[in-house]
TILODREN-771205 format. One record per residue (C-alpha): x, y, z. Coordinates in steps of 0.02 Angstrom, whole numbers, plus 50000, padded with zeros to 5 digits. Example, Ala and Ser with C-alpha at 12.3 -4.5 7.8 and 13.67 -1.06 7.14 Angstrom:
<pts>
PT     X     Y     Z
PT 50615 49775 50390
PT 50684 49947 50357
</pts>
This chain:
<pts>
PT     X     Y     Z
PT 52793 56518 53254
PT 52738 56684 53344
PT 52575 56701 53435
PT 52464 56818 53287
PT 52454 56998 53320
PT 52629 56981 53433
PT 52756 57046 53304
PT 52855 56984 53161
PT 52799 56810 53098
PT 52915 56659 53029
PT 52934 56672 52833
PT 52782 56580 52736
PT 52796 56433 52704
PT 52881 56343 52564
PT 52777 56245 52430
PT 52924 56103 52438
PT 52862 56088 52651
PT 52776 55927 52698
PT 52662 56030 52796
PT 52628 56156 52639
PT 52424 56171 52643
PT 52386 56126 52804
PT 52244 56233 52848
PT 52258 56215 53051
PT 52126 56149 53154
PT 51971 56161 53049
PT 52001 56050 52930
PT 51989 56164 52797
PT 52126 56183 52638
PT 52225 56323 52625
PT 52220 56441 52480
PT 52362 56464 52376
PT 52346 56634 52376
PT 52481 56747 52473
PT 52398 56797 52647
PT 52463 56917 52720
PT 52599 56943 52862
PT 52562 56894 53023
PT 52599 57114 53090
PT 52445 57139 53008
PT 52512 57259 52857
PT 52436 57211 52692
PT 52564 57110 52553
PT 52544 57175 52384
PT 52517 57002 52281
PT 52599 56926 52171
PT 52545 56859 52009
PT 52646 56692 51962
PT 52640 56637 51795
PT 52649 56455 51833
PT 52677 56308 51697
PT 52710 56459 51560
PT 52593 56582 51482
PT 52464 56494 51375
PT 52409 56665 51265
PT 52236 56718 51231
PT 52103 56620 51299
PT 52214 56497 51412
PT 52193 56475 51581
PT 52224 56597 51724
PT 52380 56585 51832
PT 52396 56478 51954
PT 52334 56590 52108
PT 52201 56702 52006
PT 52098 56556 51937
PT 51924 56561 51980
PT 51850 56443 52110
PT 51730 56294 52058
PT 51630 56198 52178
PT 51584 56006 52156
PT 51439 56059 52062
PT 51529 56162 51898
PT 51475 56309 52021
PT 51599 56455 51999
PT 51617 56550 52129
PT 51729 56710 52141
PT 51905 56733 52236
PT 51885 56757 52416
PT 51959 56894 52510
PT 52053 56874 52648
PT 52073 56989 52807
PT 52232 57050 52901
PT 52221 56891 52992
PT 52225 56774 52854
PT 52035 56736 52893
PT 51913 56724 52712
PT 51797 56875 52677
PT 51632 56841 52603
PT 51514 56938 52526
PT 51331 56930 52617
PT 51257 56908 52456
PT 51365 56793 52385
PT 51360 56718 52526
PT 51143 56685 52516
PT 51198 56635 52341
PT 51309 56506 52354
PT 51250 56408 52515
PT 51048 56453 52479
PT 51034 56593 52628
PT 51086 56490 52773
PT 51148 56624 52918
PT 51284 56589 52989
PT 51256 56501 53151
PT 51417 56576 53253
PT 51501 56730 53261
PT 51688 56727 53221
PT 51796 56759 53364
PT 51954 56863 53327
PT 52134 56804 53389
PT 52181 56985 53430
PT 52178 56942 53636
PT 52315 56807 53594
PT 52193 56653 53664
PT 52189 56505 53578
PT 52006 56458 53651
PT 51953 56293 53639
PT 52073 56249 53496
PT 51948 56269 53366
PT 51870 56403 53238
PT 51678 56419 53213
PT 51607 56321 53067
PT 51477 56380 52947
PT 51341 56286 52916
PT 51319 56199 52736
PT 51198 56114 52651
PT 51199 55908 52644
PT 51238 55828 52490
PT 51099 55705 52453
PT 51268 55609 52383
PT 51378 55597 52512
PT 51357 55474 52618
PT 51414 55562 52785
PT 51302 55708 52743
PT 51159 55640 52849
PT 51282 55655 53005
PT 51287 55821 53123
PT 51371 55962 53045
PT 51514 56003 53171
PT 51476 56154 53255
PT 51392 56208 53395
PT 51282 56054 53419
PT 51438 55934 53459
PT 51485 55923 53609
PT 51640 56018 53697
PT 51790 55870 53715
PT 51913 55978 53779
PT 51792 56073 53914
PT 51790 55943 54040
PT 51941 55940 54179
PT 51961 55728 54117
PT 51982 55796 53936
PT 52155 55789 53853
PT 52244 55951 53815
PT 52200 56032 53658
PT 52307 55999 53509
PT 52443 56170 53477
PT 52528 56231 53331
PT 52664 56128 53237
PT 52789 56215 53324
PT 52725 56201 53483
PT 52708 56010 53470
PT 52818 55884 53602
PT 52857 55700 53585
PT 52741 55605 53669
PT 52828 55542 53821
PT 52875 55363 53840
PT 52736 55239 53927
PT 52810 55219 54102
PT 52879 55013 54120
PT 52786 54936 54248
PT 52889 54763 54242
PT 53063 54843 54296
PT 53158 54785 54451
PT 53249 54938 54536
PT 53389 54833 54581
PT 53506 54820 54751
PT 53548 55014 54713
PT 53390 55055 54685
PT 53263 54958 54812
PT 53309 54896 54980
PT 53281 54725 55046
PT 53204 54675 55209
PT 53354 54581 55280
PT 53465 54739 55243
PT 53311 54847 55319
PT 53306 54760 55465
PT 53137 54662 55433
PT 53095 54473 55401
PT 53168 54432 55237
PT 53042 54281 55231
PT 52882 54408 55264
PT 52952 54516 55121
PT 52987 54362 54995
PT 52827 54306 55016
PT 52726 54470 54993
PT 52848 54490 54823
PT 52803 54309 54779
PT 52635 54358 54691
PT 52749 54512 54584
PT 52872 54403 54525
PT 52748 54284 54468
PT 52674 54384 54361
PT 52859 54473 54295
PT 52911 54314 54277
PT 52738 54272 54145
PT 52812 54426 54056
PT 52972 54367 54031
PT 53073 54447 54167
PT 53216 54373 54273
PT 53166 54323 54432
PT 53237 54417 54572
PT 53388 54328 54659
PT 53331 54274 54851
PT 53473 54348 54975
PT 53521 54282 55134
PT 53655 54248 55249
PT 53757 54109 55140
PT 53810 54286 55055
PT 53879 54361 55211
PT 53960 54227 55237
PT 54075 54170 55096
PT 54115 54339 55105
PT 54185 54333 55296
PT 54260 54182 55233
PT 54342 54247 55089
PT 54408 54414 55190
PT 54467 54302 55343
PT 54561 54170 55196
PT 54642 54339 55113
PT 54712 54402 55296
PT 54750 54254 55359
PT 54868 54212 55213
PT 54955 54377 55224
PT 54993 54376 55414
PT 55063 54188 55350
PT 55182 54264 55212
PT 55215 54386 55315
PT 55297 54287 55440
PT 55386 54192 55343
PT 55460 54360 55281
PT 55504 54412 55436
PT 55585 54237 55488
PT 55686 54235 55353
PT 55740 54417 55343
PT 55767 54485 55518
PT 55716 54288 55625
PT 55857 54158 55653
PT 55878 54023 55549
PT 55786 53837 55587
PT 55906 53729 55680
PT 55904 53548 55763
PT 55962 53540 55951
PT 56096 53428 56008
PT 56214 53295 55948
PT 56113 53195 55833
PT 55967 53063 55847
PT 56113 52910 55806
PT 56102 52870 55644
PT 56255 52904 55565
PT 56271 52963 55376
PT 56440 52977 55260
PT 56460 53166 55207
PT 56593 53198 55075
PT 56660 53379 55095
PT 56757 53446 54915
PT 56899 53508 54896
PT 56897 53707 54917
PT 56712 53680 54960
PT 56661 53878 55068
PT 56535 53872 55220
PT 56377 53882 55106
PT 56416 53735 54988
PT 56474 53632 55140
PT 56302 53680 55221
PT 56220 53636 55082
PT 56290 53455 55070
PT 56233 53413 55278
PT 56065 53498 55237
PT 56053 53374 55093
PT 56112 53243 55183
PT 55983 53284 55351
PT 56142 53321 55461
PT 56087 53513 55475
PT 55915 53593 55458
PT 55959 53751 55375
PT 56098 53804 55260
PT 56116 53976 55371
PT 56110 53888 55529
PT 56273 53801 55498
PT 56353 53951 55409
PT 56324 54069 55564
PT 56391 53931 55673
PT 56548 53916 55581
PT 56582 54103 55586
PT 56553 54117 55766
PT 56666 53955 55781
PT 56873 54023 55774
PT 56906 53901 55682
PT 56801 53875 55573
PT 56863 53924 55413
PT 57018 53760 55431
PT 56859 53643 55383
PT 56952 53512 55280
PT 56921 53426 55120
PT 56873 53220 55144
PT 56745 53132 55200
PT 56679 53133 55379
PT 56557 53015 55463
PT 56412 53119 55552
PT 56240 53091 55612
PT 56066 53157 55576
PT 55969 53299 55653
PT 56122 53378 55718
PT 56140 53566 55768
PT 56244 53682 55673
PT 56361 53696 55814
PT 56399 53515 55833
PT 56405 53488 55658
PT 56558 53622 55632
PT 56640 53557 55801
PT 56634 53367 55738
PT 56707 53434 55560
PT 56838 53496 55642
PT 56900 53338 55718
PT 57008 53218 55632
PT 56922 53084 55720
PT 56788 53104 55614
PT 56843 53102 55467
PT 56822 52952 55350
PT 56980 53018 55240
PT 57101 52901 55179
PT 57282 53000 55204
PT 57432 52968 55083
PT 57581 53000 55156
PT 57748 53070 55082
PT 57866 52958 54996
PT 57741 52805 55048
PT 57743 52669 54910
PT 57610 52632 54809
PT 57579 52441 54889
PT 57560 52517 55060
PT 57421 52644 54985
PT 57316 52494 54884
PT 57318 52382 55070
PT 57237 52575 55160
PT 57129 52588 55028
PT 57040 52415 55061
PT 57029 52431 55225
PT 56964 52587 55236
PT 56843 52542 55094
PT 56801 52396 55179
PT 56845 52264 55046
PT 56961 52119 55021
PT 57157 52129 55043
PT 57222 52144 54864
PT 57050 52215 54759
PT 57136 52373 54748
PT 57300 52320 54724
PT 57220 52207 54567
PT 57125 52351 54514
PT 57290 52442 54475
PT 57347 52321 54384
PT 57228 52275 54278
PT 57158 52464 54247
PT 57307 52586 54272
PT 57271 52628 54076
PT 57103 52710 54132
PT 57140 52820 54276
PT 57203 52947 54192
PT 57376 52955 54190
PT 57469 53074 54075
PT 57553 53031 53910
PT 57723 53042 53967
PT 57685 52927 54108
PT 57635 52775 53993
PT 57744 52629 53928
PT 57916 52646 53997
PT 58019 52478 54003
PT 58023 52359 54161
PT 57942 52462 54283
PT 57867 52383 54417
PT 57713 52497 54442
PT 57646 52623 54329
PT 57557 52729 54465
PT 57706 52756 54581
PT 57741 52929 54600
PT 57538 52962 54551
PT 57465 52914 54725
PT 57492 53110 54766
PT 57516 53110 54937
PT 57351 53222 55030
PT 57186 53157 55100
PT 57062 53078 55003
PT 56880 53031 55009
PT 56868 52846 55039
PT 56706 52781 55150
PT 56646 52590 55159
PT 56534 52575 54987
PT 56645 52667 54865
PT 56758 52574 54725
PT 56949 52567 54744
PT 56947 52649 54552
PT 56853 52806 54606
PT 56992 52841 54747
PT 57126 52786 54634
PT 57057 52913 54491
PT 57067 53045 54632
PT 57238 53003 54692
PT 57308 53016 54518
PT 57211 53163 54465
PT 57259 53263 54624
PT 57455 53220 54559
PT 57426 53267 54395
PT 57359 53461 54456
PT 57504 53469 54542
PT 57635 53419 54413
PT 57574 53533 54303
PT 57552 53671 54434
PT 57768 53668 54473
PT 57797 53633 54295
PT 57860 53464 54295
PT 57867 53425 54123
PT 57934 53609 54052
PT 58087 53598 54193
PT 58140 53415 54168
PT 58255 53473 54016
PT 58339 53618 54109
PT 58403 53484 54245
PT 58493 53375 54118
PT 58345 53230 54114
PT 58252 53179 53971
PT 58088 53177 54000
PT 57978 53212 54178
PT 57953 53043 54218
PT 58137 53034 54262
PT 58118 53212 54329
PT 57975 53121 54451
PT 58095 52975 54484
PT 58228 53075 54550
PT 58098 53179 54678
PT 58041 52999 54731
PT 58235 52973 54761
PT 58261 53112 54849
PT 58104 53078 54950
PT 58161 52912 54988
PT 58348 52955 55057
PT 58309 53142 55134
PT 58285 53110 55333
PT 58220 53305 55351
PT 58177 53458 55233
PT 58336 53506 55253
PT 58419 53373 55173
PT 58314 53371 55025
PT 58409 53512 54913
PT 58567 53411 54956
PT 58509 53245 54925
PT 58457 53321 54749
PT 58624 53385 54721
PT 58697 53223 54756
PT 58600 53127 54625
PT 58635 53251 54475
PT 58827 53245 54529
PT 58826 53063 54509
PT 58727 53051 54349
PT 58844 53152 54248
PT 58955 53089 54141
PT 59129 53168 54207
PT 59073 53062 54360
PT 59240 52956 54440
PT 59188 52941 54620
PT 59069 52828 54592
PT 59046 52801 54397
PT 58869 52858 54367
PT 58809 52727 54467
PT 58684 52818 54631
PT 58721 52671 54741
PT 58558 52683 54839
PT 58488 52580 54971
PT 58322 52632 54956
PT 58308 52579 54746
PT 58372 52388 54828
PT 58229 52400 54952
PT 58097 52442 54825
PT 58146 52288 54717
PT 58161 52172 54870
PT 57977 52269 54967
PT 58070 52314 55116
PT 58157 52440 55222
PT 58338 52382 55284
PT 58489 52483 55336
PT 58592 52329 55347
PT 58604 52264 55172
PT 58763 52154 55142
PT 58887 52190 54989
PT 58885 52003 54939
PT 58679 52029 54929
PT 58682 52188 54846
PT 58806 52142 54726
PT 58747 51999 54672
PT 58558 52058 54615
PT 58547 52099 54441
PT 58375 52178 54456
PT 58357 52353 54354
PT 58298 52443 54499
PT 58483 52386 54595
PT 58574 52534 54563
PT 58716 52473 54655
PT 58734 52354 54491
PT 58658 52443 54359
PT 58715 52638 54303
PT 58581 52795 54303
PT 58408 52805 54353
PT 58297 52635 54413
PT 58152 52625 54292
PT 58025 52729 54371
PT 57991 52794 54552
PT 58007 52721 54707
PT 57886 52786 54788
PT 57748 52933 54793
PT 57850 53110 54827
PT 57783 53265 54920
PT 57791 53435 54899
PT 57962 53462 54978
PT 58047 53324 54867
PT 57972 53407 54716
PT 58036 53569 54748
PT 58206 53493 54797
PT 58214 53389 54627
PT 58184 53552 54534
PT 58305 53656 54638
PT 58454 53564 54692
PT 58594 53656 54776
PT 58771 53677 54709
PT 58899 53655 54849
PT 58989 53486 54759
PT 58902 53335 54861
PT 58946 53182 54824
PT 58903 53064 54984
PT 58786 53061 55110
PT 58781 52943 55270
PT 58645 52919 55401
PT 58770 52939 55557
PT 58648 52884 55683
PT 58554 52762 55569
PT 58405 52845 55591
PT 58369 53029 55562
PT 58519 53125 55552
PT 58628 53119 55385
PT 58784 53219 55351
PT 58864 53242 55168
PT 59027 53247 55088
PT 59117 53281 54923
PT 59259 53167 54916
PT 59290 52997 54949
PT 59414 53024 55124
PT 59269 53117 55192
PT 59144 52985 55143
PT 59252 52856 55253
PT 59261 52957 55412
PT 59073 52952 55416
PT 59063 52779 55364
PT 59180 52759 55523
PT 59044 52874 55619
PT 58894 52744 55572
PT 58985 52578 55592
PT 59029 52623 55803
PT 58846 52696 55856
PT 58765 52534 55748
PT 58922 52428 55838
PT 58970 52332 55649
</pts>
C-alpha cells in the first residue's frame, strides 16, 4: 500500500479479505460504503442491491441504509472526504453527541507523516451502562507511549508489517569453529575451565551438553596415530624394495650339522627344487638358491634322487653339494643287473634286514603295479625281472622297500610304453611283449658293448625260427644256465649243462626261458626292437671277457671256438 496523496493506490479491498473492515489505528469500523481512491478524485458510487430487491417498503440496500445508534437513534449517512476521513454536519453533530466540541483538530495526511501513529478522537458521552464508560476517554488526556526515546516503534500499515525477529539463544555453545580455547590461545587452560565452570553449570540446569575439557591426551594420540601410519609405510615399503630391486635372504656357509634327507623329483626345474630345501630349512629363500644355480655352469645337470644335506646352508653350497654324487642318497639300478642283486641294494641302502625286500617281492609283486601282460606266465622264477628299470631311485634310511619297488616298476612301465613295446612285439615274430622284454634281457645279458647289441638280437631271432638247422631252435645260452643256477661262469661243463632239465636251460629246452633274465637298458631295448640282418648265427667271447666276434655258419663258429680255448689255455 502507497503512502496517501503519493499516486495510484492498491485496488480496495475485497469483502472475502480477512482484513475486510479493519478501520486502522483508531479502533473504529469501517463503513461499507465505497471511499474513494487514494489520488484524491471522487468515485461515483455504486448502489448494490444486496440479498435481492424486497419491493415497496423493504429495506434499503446494503450500503444506503440509514445508520442507528445503540439507542434506536437514526442518524443520517456520513460523508466522507477525498481522504476517506467522515464529514459531519456541525449541527448534527450538537445533535447527536449533545453539543460536545470537539476537543482536537484533525490533522491531514497530505505532508505524507504518519505522526504518532494515531488519529484524534472525538469526545463522546459515557454510557451510564457500560461498564468501562467511567474510564478516560482516549484522547488527549492519555499519555504519549510512543513519545519517549524507551518507547517501542509505532505500529505501520499491514503492508508495512515484519516478522518479529527470533529471541536471540543465550544457552548456545559456539563450538571449536566458532570460540577459541585457552590452551589453543596460548593461556592456562585450567584458569579458563574454571572461569567457564559457573556457565556450564547453569547450561547444564537447562539441559545443554556440557562442553568437552581439551588437553594434551588429544595431541597426543594424534602424534601417535600419525607416527603408527608412517612408520608402517616406511616398513612396507622396505619390504617392497627388498623384494623387488634387494637380494634375496640367504644363510652363510656350509650348514650348522644337522643333516636332513631331501628328495629331488624327477624333471623337478630350479624353483620347485628351491622350494623343497626351503621347506626342508636347507635354504632360506626360494630365489636365493635359484640365482645361485644360474650363476653355477652347471647347474641346470641337477639330478633326480635323493641327496643327504644339512640345515641353514647357503644357496651356493646347496647347488655345489647337489651336484656331487657323493651326496646323493640314490639307489642306482644298473643295466642288465638281476633283480636279487637290486632287492640286497635296496636293504642296505634302506637300512633294513637282508632279505625284507627280497620277501616283499614275493609276497606283493601283485600290487606294484605291473601291467596286464606281465602277470601269470608259467614257471617263471620272478615276476619283476625286467621291471627293476635300470636309473636312480630315491631310497634313504626310513622309507619301505614297496615304495622304491613301486618306483622301479613304474619308471619301466613309462618307458615300455614310450618305445612301444607291446605294439612292436608282433612285427618281430613274438607273441606277446613279455617275450619281446625277454629277448632285450637276452641280449643285455650276452652283448659285451653297444655294438654288439643289434647283432646279438639278430642272432636270437635266427635261432628261434623254425627253418632253424644250425642249432634247432634251441639259443644255447650261458647266461639263461647262470640265471637258473644265480651265478656268472664262463666255464660251464657239457656234462653239467646237459644234464639240467630246468626251463630256463636253454641248452636243453627249445625257444625262449620263461621270462627275463635280468633288468635291460635302453640300448638292449632298442637292439631287441631293431635287430640287424647280416645272417648271424654264433657269437664267441674270444678273450673271455669283453670282446665277442660273430659268425653265420658252423666252420666259422669253430675257428673262434679255437680262438677262446688258447687265450683261456682249455
Amino acid at each position: 500500500m502507497t503512502e496517501y496523496g503519493r499516486g495510484q493506490g492498491s485496488e480496495p479491498w475485497h469483502p472475502e479479505d480477512p482484513l475486510y473492515g479493519d478501520g486502522g489505528w483508531g479502533g473504529q469500523q469501517t463503513h461499507t460504503g465505497q471511499q474513494p481512491p487514494y489520488g484524491g478524485q471522487p468515485e461515483q458510487p455504486q448502489s448494490q442491491q444486496q440479498y435481492g430487491d424486497w419491493g415497496d417498503g423493504g429495506p434499503a440496500a446494503y450500503g444506503h441504509q440509514s445508520q442507528y445508534d445503540q439507542y434506536g437513534q437514526q442518524h443520517p449517512e456520513p460523508q466522507y472526504d477525498q481522504y476517506g476521513r467522515p464529514q459531519y454536519d456541525q449541527q448534527q453533530y450538537d445533535q447527536q453527541y449533545g453539543g460536545q466540541p470537539q476537543s482536537q483538530h484533525q490533522q491531514g495526511y497530505d505532508d505524507g507523516d504518519w505522526g504518532s501513529g494515531a488519529d484524534p478522537q472525538a469526545q463522546y458521552p459515557a454510557d451510564p451502562s457500560d461498564p468501562y464508560g467511567q474510564q478516560a476517554a482516549y484522547g488527549t488526556d492519555q499519555p504519549d507511549y510512543y513519545g519517549t526515546p524507551e518507547a517501542y516503534p509505532p505500529p505501520e500499515p499491514p503492508t508495512r508489517r515484519r516478522a518479529e525477529p527470533e529471541p536471540q539463544r543465550t544457552d548456545w555453545d559456539p563450538g571449536p569453529d566458532e570460540g577459541e580455547h585457552a590452551f589453543f590461545a596460548g593461556g592456562d587452560p585450567d584458569e579458563d575451565d574454571e572461569a567457564a565452570d559457573e556457565g556450564r553449570g547453569e547450561r547444564r540446569s537447562r539441559g545443554g551438553k556440557p562442553k568437552k575439557r581439551r588437553n594434551g591426551c588429544a595431541c597426543l594420540v594424534v602424534c601417535l596415530v600419525l607416527g603408527g601410519g608412517v612408520a608402517g609405510i616406511g616398513y612396507f615399503g622396505y619390504q617392497f624394495y627388498q623384494e623387488r630391486f634387494g637380494a634375496a635372504p640367504d644363510y652363510a656357509g656350509d650348514g650348522n650339522g644337522e643333516q636332513v634327507t631331501v628328495t629331488i623329483p624327477k624333471g623337478a626345474g630350479g624353483s620347485t627344487i628351491g622350494q623343497e630345501l626351503k621347506r626342508q630349512g636347507v635354504v632360506k629363500s626360494v630365489d636365493a638358491f635359484i640365482a645361485a644355480q644360474q650363476s653355477n655352469p652347471r647347474g641346470k645337470s641337477i639330478q633326480d634322487g635323493v641327496y643327504t644335506l644339512q640345515k641353514e646352508m647357503s644357496a651356493e653350497s646347496a647347488v655345489e653339494l647337489l651336484l656331487n654324487p657323493k651326496s646323493r642318497s640314490n639307489l642306482i639300478v644298473a643295466e642288465g643287473r638281476r633283480n636279487v642283486d637290486v632287492y640286497k641294494a635296496i636293504d642296505k641302502q634302506l637300512g633294513v634286514d637282508e632279505g625284507t625286500t627280497a620277501k616283499v617281492a614275493e609276497t606283493e609283486w601283485k600290487n606294484l603295479g605291473l601291467p596286464e601282460w606281465a602277470m601269470n606266465h608259467k614257471d617263471v622264477k620272478d615276476p619283476l625281472e625286467g621291471f627293476l628299470y635300470p636309473s636312480s631311485y630315491s631310497a634313504a634310511k626310513g622309507q619301505k622297500p614297496e615304495d622304491v619297488l613301486k618306483q622301479m616298476v613304474a619308471r619301466a612301465n613309462e618307458r615300455y610304453e614310450e618305445i612301444g613295446l607291446e605294439e612292436k612285439a608282433e612285427g618281430l615274430g613274438l607273441k606277446s611283449p613279455w617275450e619281446l622284454l625277454t629277448v632285450a634281457s637276452l641280449v643285455q645279458a650276452e652283448g659285451k658293448t653297444h655294438d654288439d647289441f643289434r647283432k646279438m638280437s639278430e642272432v636270437i631271432y635266427n635261432r628261434l625260427k623254425p627253418t632253424n638247422t644250425e642249432t634247432n631252435q634251441e639259443l644255447q645260452f650261458d647266461s639263461t644256465f647262470n640265471y637258473l643256477k644265480g651265478q656268472s661262469e664262463i666255464r660251464i661243463s657239457e656234462s653239467e649243462i646237459n644234464s639240467n632239465p630246468d626251463p630256463y636251460n636253454t641248452y636243453t629246452n627249445k625257444g625262449l626261458p620263461p621270462g627275463p633274465i635280468g633288468n635291460p637298458g635302453e640300448e638292449a631295448l632298442k637292439a631287441a626292437l631293431s635287430p640287424t640282418s647280416d645272417g648271424w648265427m654264433y657269437f664267441v667271447a674270444t678273450d673271455g671277457v669283453s670282446k665277442t666276434e660273430f659268425a653265420k655258419t658252423h666252420d666259422e663258429f669253430l675257428k673262434l671256438k679255437d680262438k677262446f680255448d688258447a687265450v683261456s689255455g682249455n
